[in-house]
C-alpha positions in Angstrom: 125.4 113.0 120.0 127.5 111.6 116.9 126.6 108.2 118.1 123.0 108.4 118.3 123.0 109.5 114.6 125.4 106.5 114.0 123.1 104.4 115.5 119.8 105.8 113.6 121.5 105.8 110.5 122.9 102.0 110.8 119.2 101.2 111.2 117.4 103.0 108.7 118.9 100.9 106.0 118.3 97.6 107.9 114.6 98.6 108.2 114.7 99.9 104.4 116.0 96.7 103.2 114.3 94.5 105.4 110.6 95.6 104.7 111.1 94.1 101.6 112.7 90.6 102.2 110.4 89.4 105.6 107.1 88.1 105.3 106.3 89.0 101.6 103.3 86.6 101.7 101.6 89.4 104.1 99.9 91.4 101.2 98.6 87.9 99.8 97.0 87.2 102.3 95.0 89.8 102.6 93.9 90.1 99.1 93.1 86.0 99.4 91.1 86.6 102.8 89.2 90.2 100.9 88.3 87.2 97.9 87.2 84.9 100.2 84.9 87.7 101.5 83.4 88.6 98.0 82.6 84.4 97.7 85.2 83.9 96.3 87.4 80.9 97.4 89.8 81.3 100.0 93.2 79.8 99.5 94.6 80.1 102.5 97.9 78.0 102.5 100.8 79.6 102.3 103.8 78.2 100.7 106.1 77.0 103.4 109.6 77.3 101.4 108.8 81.2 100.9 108.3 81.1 104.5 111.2 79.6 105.3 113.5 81.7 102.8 111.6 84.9 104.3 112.6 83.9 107.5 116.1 83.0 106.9 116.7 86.3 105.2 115.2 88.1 108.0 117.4 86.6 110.5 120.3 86.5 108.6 120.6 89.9 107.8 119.7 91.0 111.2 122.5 88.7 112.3 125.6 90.4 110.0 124.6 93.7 110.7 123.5 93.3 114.3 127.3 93.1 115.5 128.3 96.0 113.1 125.8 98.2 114.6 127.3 97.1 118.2 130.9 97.8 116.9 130.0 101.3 115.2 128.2 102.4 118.5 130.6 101.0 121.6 133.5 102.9 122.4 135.6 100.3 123.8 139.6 100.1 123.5 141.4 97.0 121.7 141.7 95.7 125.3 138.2 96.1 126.0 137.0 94.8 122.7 139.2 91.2 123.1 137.1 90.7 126.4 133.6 91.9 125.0 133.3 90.4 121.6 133.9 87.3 122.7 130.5 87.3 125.4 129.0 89.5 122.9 129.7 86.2 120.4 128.2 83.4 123.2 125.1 86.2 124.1 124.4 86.2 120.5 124.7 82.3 120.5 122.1 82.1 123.5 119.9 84.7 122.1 119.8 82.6 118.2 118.6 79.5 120.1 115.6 81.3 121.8 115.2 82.7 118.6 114.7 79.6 116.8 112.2 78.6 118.6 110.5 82.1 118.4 111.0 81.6 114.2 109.2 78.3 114.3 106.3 79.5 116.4 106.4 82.4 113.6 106.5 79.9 110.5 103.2 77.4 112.2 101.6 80.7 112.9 101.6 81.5 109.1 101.4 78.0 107.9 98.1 77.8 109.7 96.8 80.7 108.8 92.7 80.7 108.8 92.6 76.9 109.4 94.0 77.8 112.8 91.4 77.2 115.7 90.5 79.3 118.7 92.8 77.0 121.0 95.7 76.5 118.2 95.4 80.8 118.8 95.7 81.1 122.0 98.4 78.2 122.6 100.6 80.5 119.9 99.7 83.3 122.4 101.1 81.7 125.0 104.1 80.3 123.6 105.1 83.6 122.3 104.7 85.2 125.6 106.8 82.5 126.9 109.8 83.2 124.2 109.6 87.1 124.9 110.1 86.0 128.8 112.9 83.4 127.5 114.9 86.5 125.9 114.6 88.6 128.9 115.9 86.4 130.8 118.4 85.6 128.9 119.4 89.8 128.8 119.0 89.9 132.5 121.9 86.9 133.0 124.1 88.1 130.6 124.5 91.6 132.5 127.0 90.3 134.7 129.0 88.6 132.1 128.7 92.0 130.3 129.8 94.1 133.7 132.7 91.4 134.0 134.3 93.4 130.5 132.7 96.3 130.6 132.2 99.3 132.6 128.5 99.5 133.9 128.2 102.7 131.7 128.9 100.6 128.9 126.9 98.1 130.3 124.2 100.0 129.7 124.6 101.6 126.5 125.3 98.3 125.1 121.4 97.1 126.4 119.9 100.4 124.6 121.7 99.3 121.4 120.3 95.5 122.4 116.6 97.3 122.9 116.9 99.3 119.6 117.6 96.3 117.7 115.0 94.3 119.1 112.5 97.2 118.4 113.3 96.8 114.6 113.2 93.1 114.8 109.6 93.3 116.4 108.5 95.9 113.8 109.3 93.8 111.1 107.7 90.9 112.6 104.5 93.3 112.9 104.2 93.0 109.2 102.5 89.3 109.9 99.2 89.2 108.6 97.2 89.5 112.1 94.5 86.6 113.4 90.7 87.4 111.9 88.6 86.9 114.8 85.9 85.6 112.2 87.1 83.5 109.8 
């Protein structure tokens, strides 16, 4: 019971200080696409270095307190921990590169913004459904690595700490302004 509290409150602040730093452009958007609306014109580029320090401030605070959260919530002994950590370290090294490309997809999605055509739309579609498959996979073959120094028990509490992170992750990246249908 003590650790699901842990857990909860080693989130809140992450999504407490993350709502701030990812995807600040959001709420200009919207007040550029309501102008555009009223006749006004629509300036729909976005400025790429914000997006790019948005991004990297996003991921990089998910990244330092990601493991913390893992330690604070595992139970493992010092023998344990010296087999874990280091396929916790490579897991998280596999799970940054599919990442990247998921952060990219992210960045031309807001870059493009209104400009971006029905086909660019559904080609980022599919290319995001095709990252979220990449990071499943990648969970799924990284079980046995994690069984290897772990007991399945663990195992598993170690994936429902994976999932809960990756809930937070997604809801931040919900803040993205969404496609208008009629632009």
């Amino acid at each position: 019971m003590y650790r699901k509290h842990l857990l909860f409150l080693a989130m809140f602040p992450i999504l407490l200080s993350l709502r701030h730093q990812a995807f600040s452009q959001d709420s200009s958007l919207s007040q550029q696409k309501v102008a555009g609306r009223s006749g006004n014109v629509v300036q729909s580029d976005v400025d790429e270095a914000q997006i790019d320090q948005d991004i990297k401030l996003f991921r990089k605070d998910v990244r330092s307190q990601r493991k913390e959260i893992v330690a604070a919530n595992m139970t493992i002994t010092e023998a344990e921990a010296q087999k874990f950590w280091p396929v916790y370290d490579q897991y998280v090294a596999d799970l940054a590169k599919v990442n990247d490309t998921k952060a990219a997809l992210i960045k031309d999605y807001l870059e493009a913004g209104d400009k971006m055509t029905g086909e660019q739309a559904l080609n980022y579609v599919r290319k995001r459904a095709d990252v979220e498959e990449s990071i499943i996979q990648l969970k799924v073959k990284y079980i046995p690595a994690f069984r290897r120094v772990l007991s399945d028990r663990q195992t598993a509490l170690f994936y429902q700490i994976e999932w809960r992170l990756s809930l937070i992750i997604d809801l931040q990246l919900a803040q993205a302004p969404m496609i208008d249908p009629n632009p």
